[in-house]
DOBALUM-136533 format. One record per atom (N, C-alpha, C): residue in three letters; z, x, y. Coordinates in pm, whole numbers, plus 50000, padded with zeros to 5 digits. Example, Ala and Ser with C-alpha at 12.3 -4.5 7.8 and 13.67 -1.06 7.14 Angstrom:
# residues 2
+---------+-------+-------+-------+
! residuo !     Z !     X !     Y !
+---------+-------+-------+-------+
!     ALA ! 50780 ! 51319 ! 49431 !
!     ALA ! 50780 ! 51230 ! 49550 !
!     ALA ! 50780 ! 51320 ! 49670 !
!     SER ! 50708 ! 51285 ! 49775 !
!     SER ! 50714 ! 51367 ! 49894 !
!     SER ! 50787 ! 51290 ! 50003 !
+---------+-------+-------+-------+
# end
This chain:
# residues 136
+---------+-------+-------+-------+
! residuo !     Z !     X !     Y !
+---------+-------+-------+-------+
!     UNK ! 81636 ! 24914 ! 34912 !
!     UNK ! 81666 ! 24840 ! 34791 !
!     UNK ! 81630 ! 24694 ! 34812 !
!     UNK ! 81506 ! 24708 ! 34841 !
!     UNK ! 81483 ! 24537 ! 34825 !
!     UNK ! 81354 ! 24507 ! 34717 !
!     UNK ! 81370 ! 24375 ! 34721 !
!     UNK ! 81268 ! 24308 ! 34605 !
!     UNK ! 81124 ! 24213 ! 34686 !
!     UNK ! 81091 ! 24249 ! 34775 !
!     UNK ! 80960 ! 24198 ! 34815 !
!     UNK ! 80871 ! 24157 ! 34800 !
!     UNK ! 80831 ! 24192 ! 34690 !
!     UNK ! 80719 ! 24237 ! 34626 !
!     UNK ! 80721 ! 24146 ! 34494 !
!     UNK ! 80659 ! 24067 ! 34415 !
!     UNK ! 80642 ! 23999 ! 34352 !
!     UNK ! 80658 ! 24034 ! 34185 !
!     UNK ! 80780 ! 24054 ! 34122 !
!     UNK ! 80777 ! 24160 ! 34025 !
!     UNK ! 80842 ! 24283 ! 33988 !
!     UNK ! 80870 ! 24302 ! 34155 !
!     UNK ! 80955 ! 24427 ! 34199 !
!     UNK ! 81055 ! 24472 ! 34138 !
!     UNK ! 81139 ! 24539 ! 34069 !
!     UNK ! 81218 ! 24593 ! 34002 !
!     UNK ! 81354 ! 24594 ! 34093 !
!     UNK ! 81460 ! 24522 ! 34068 !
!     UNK ! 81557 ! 24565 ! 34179 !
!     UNK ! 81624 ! 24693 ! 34120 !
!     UNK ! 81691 ! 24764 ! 34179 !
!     UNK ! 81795 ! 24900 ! 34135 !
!     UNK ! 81909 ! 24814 ! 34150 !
!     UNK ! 81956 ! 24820 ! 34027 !
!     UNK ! 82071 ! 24807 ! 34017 !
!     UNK ! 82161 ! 24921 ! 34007 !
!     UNK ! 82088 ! 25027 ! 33969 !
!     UNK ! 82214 ! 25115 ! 33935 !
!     UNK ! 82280 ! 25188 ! 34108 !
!     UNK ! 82153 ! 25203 ! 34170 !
!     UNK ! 82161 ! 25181 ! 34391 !
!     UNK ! 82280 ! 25119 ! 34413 !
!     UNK ! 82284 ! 24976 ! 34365 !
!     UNK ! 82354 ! 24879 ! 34427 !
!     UNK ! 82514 ! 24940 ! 34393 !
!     UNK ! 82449 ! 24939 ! 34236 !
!     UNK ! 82644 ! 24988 ! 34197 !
!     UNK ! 82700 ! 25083 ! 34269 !
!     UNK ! 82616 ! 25193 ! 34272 !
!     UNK ! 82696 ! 25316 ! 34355 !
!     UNK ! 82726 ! 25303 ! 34500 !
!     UNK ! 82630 ! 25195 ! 34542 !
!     UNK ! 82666 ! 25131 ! 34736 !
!     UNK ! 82802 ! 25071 ! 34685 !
!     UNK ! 82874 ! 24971 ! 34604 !
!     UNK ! 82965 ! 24939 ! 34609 !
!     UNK ! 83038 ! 25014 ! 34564 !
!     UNK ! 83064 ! 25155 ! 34408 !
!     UNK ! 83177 ! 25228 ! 34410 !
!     UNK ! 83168 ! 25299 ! 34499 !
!     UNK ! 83084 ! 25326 ! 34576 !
!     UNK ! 83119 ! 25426 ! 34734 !
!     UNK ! 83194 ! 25361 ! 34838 !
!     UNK ! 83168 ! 25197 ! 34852 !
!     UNK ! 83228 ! 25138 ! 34998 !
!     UNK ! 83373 ! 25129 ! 34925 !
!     UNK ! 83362 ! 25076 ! 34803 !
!     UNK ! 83536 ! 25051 ! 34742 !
!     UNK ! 83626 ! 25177 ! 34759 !
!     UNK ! 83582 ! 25258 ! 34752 !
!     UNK ! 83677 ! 25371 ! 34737 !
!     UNK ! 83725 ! 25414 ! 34890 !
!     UNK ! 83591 ! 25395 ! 34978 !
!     UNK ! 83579 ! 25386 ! 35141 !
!     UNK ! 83738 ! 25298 ! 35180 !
!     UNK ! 83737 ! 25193 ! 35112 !
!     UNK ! 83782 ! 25097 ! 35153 !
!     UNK ! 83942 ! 25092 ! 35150 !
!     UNK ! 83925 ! 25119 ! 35024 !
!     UNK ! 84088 ! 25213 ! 34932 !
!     UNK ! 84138 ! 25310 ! 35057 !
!     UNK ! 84122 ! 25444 ! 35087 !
!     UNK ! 84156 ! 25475 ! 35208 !
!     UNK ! 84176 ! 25374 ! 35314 !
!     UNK ! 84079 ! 25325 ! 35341 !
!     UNK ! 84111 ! 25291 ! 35489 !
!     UNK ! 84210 ! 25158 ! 35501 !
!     UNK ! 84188 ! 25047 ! 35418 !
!     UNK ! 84304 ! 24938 ! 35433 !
!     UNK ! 84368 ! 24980 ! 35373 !
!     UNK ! 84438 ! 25016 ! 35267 !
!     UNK ! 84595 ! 25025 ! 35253 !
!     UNK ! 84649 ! 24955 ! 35168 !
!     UNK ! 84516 ! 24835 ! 35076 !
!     UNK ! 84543 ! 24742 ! 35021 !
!     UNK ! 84536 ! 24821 ! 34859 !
!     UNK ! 84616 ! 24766 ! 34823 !
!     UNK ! 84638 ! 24790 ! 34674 !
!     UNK ! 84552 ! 24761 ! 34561 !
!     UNK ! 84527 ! 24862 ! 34454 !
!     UNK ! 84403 ! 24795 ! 34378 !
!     UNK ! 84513 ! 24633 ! 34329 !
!     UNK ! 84418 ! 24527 ! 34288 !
!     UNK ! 84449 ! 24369 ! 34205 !
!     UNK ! 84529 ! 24286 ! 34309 !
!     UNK ! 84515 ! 24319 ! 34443 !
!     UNK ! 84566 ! 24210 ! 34581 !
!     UNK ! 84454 ! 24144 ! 34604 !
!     UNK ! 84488 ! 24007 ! 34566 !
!     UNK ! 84364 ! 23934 ! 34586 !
!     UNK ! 84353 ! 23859 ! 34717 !
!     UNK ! 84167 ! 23890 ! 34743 !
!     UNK ! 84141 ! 23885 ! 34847 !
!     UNK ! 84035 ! 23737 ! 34832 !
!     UNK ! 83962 ! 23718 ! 34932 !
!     UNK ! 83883 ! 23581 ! 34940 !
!     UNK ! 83716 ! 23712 ! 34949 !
!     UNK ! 83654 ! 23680 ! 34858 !
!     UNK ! 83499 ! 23803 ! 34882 !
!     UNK ! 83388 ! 23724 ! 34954 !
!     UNK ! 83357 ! 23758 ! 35049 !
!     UNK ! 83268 ! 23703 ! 35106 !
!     UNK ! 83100 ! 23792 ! 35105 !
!     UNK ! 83010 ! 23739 ! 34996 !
!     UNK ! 82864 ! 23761 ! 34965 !
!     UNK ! 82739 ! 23760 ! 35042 !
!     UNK ! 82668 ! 23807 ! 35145 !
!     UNK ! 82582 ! 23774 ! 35225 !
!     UNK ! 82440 ! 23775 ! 35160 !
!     UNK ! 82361 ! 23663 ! 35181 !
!     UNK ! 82219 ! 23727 ! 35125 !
!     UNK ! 82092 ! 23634 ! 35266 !
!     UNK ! 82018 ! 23749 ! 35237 !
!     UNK ! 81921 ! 23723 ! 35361 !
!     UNK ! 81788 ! 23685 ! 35272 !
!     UNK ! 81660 ! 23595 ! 35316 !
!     UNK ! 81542 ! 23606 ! 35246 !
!     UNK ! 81513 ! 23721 ! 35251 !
!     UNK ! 81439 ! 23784 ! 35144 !
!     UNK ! 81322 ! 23888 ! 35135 !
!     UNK ! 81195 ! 23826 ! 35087 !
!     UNK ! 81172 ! 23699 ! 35052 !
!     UNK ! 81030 ! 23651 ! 35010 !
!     UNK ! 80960 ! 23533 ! 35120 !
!     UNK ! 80862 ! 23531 ! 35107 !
!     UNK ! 80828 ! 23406 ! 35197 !
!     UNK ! 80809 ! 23277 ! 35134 !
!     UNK ! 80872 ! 23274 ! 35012 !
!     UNK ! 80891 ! 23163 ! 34924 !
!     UNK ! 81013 ! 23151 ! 34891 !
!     UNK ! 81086 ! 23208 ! 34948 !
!     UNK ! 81231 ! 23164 ! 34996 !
!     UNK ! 81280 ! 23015 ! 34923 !
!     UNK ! 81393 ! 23026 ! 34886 !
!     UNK ! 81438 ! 22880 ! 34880 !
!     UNK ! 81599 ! 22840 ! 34853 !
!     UNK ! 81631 ! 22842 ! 35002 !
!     UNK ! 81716 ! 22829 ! 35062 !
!     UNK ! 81823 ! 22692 ! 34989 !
!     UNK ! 81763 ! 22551 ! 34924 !
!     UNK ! 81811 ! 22465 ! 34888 !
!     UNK ! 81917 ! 22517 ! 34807 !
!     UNK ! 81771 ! 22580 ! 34663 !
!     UNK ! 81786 ! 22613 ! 34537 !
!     UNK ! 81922 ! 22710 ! 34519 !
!     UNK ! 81901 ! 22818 ! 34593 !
!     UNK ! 82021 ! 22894 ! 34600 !
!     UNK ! 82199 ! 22824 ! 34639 !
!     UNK ! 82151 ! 22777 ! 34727 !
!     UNK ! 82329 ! 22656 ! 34768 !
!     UNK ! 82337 ! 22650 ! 34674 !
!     UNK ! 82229 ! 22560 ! 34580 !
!     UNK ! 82274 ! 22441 ! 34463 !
!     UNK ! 82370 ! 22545 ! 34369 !
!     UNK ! 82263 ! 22635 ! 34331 !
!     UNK ! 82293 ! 22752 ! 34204 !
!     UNK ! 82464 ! 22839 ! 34233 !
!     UNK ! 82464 ! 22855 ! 34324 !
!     UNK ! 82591 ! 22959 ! 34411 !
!     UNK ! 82725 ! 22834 ! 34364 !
!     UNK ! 82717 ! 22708 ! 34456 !
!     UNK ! 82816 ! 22615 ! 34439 !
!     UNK ! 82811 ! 22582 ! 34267 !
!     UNK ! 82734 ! 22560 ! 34188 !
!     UNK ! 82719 ! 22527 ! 34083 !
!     UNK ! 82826 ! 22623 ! 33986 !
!     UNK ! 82792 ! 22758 ! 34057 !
!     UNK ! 82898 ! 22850 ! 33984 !
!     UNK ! 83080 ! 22869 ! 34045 !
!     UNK ! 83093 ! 22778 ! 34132 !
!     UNK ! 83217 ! 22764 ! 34213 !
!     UNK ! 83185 ! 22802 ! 34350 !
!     UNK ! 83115 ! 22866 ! 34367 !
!     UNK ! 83147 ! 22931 ! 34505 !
!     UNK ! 83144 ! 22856 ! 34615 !
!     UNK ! 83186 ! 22848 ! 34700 !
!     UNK ! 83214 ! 22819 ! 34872 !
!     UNK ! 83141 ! 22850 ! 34937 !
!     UNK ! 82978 ! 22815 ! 34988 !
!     UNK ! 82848 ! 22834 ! 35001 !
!     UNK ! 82843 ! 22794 ! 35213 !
!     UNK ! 82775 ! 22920 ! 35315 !
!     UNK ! 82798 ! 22842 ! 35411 !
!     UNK ! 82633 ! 22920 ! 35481 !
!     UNK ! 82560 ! 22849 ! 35583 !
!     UNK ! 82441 ! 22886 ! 35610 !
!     UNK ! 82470 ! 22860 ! 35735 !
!     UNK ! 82417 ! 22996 ! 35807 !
!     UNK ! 82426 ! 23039 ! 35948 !
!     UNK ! 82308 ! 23129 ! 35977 !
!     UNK ! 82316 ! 23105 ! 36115 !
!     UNK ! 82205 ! 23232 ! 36160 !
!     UNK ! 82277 ! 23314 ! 36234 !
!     UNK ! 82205 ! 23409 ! 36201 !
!     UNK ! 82235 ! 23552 ! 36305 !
!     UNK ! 82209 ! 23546 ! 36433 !
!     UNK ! 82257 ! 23573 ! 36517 !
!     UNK ! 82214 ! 23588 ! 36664 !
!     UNK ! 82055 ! 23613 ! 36686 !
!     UNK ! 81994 ! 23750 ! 36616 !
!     UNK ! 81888 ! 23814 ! 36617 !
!     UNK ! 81792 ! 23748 ! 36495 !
!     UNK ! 81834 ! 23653 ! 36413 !
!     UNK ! 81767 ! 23625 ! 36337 !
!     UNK ! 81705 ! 23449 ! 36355 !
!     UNK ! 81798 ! 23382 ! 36439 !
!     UNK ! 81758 ! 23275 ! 36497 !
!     UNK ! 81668 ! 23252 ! 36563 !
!     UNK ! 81596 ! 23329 ! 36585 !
!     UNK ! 81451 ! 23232 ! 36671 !
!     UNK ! 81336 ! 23238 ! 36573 !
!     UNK ! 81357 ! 23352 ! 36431 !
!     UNK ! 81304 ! 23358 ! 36333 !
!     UNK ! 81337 ! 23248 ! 36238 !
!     UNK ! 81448 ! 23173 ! 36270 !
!     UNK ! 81404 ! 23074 ! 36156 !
!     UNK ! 81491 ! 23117 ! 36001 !
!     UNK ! 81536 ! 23246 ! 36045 !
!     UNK ! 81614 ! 23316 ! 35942 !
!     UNK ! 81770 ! 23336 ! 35904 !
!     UNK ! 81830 ! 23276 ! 35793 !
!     UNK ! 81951 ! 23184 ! 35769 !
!     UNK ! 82032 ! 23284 ! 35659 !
!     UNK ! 82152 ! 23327 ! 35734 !
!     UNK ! 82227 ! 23418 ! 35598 !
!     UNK ! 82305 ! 23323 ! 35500 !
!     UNK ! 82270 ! 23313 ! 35396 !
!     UNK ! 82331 ! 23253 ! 35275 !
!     UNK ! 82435 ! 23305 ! 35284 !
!     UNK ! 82608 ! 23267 ! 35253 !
!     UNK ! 82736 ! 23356 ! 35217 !
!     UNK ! 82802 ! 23259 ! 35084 !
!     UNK ! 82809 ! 23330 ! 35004 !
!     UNK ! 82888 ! 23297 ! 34913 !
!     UNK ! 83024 ! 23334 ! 34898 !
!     UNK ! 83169 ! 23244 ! 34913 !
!     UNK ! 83269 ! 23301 ! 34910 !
!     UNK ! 83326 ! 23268 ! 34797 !
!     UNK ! 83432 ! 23333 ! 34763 !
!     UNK ! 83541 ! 23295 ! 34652 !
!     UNK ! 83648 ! 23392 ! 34676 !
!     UNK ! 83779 ! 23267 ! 34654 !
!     UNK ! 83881 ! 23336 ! 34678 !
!     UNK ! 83988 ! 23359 ! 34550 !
!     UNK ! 84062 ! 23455 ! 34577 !
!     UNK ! 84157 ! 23456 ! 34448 !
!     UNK ! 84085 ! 23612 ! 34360 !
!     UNK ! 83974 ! 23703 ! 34431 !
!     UNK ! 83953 ! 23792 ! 34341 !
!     UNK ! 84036 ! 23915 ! 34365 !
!     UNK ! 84106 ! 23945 ! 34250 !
!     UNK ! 84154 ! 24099 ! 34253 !
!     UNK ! 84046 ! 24234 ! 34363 !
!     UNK ! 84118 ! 24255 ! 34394 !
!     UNK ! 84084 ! 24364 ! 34500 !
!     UNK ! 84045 ! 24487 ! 34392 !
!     UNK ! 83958 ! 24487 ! 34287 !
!     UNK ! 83923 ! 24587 ! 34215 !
!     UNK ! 83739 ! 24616 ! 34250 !
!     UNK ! 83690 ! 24720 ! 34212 !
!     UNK ! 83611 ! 24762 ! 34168 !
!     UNK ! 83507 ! 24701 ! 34084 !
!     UNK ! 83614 ! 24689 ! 33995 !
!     UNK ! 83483 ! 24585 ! 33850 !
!     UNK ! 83478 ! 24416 ! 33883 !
!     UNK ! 83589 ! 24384 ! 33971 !
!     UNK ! 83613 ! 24217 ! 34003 !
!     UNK ! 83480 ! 24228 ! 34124 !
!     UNK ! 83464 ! 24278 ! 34218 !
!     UNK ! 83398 ! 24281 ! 34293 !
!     UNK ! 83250 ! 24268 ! 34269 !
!     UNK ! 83214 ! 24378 ! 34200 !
!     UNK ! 83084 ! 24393 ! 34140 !
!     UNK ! 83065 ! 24290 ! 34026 !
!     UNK ! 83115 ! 24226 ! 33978 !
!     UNK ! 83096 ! 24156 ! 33921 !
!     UNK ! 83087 ! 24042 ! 33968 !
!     UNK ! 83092 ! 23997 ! 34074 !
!     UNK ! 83056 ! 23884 ! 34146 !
!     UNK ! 82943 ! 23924 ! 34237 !
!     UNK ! 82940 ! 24058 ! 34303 !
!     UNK ! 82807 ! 24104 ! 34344 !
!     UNK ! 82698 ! 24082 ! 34255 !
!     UNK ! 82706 ! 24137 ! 34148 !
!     UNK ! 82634 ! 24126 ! 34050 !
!     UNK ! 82525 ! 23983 ! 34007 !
!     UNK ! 82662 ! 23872 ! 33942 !
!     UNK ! 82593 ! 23774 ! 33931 !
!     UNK ! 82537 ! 23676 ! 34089 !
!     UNK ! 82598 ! 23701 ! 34201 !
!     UNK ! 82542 ! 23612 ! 34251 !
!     UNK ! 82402 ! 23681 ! 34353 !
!     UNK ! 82410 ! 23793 ! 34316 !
!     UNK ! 82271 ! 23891 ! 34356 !
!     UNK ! 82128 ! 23862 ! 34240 !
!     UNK ! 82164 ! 23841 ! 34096 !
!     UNK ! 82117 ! 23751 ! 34016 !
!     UNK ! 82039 ! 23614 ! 34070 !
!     UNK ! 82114 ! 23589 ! 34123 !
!     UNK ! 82105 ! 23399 ! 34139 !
!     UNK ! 82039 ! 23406 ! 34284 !
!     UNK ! 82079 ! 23487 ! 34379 !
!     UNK ! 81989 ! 23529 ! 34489 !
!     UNK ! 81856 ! 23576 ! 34478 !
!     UNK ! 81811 ! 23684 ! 34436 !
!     UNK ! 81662 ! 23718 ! 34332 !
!     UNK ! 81621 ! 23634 ! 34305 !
!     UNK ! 81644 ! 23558 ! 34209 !
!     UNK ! 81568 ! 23450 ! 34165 !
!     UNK ! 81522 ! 23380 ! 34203 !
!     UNK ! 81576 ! 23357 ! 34375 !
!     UNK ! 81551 ! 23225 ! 34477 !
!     UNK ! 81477 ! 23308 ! 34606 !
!     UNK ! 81436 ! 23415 ! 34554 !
!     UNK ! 81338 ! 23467 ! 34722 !
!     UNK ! 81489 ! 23565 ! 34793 !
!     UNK ! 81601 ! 23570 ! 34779 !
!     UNK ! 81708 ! 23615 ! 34826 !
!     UNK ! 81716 ! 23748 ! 34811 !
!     UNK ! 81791 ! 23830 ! 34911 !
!     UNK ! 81851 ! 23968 ! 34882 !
!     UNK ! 82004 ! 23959 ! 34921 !
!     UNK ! 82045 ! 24068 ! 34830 !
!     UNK ! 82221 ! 24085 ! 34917 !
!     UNK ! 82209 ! 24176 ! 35075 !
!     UNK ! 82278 ! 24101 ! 35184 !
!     UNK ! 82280 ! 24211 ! 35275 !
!     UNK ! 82389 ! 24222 ! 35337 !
!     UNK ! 82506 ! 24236 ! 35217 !
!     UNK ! 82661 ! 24303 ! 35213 !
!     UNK ! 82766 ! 24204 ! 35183 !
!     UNK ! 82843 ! 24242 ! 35160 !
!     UNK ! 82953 ! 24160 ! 35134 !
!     UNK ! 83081 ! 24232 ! 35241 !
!     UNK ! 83175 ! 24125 ! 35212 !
!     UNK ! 83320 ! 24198 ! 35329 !
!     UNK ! 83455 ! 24033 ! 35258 !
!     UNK ! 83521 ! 24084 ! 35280 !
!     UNK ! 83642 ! 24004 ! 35263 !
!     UNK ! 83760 ! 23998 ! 35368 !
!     UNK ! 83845 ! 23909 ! 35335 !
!     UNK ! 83992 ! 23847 ! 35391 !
!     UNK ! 84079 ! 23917 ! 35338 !
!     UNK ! 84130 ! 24019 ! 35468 !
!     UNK ! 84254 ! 24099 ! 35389 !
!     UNK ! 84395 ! 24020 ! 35421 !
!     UNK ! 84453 ! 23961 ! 35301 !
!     UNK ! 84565 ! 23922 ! 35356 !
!     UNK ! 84691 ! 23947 ! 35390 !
!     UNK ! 84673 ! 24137 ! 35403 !
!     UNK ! 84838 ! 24165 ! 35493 !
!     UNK ! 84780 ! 24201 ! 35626 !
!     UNK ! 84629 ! 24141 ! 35699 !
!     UNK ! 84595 ! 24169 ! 35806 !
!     UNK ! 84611 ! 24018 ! 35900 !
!     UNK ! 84714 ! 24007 ! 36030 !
!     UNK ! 84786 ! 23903 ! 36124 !
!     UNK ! 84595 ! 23831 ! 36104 !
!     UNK ! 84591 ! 23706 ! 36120 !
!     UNK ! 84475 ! 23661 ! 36179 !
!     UNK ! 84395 ! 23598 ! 36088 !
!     UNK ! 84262 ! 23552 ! 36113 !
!     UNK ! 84120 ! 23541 ! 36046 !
!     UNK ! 84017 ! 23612 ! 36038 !
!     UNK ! 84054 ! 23774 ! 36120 !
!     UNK ! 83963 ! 23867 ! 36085 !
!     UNK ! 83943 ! 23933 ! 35916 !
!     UNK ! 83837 ! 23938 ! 35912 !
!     UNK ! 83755 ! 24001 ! 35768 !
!     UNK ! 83707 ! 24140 ! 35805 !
!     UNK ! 83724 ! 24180 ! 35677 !
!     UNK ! 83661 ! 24353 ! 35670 !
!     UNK ! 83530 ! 24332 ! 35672 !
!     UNK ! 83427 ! 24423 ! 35723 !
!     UNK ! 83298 ! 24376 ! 35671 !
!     UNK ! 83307 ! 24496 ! 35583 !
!     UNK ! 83262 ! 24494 ! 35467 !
!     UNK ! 83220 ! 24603 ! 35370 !
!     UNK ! 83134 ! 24713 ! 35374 !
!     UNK ! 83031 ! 24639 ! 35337 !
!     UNK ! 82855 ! 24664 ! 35356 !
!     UNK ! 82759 ! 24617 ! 35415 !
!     UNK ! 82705 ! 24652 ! 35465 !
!     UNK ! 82553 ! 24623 ! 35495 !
!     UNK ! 82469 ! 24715 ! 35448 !
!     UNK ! 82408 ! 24623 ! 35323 !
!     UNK ! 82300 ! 24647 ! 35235 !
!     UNK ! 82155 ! 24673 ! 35334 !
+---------+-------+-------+-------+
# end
């Protein structure tokens, strides 16, 4: 499910069912209640070589979000920087989720970007560990 290609069609309807599959994944396994709000944390990696890494911060923070750029262990000598978009305060639902997948996978596309997963802050878990969700 990526957009490479100049024109490329993303699947959205792919994406949706990667997230009602991990949500429901998720439902089992933490314990957390649907509408416990969590902090969602958005990952997006380049897929274009016209990338533009600025543009995206600007656009992400512009819409509220909590914007932070890091490299991967394996992606650092490439030069290659995971965008994360966070926001906190979203209901632990299904449609809250994807709906921030949604638009900021939007705003990623547009800038050379792909999603490559999201994960959140569970807060009846001791610590600063995060779930990771997906990897797209």
């Amino acid at each position: 499910m990526t957009a490479d290609a100049p024109g490329e069609i993303w699947d959205w309807a792919a994406q949706k069912r990667d997230t009602d599959f991990t949500y429901k994944e998720l439902m089992k396994e933490s314990g957390l209640e649907p509408g416990t709000l969590i902090t969602l944390d958005l990952q997006f990696l380049p897929s274009e070589t016209d990338f533009d890494e600025d543009a995206l911060v600007k656009a992400l923070e512009s819409f509220g979000y909590e914007v932070s750029v890091y490299a991967e262990e394996e992606d650092a000598d490439e030069g290659l920087f995971t965008v994360e978009a966070s926001v906190a305060g979203v209901p632990f639902t299904v449609d809250d989720i994807w709906k921030h997948e949604e638009r900021t996978t939007k705003i990623a596309l547009a800038r050379g970007y792909a999603p490559d997963g999201w994960g959140f802050w569970d807060p009846n878990e001791a610590g600063d560990e995060e779930t990771d969700a997906t990897d797209d």
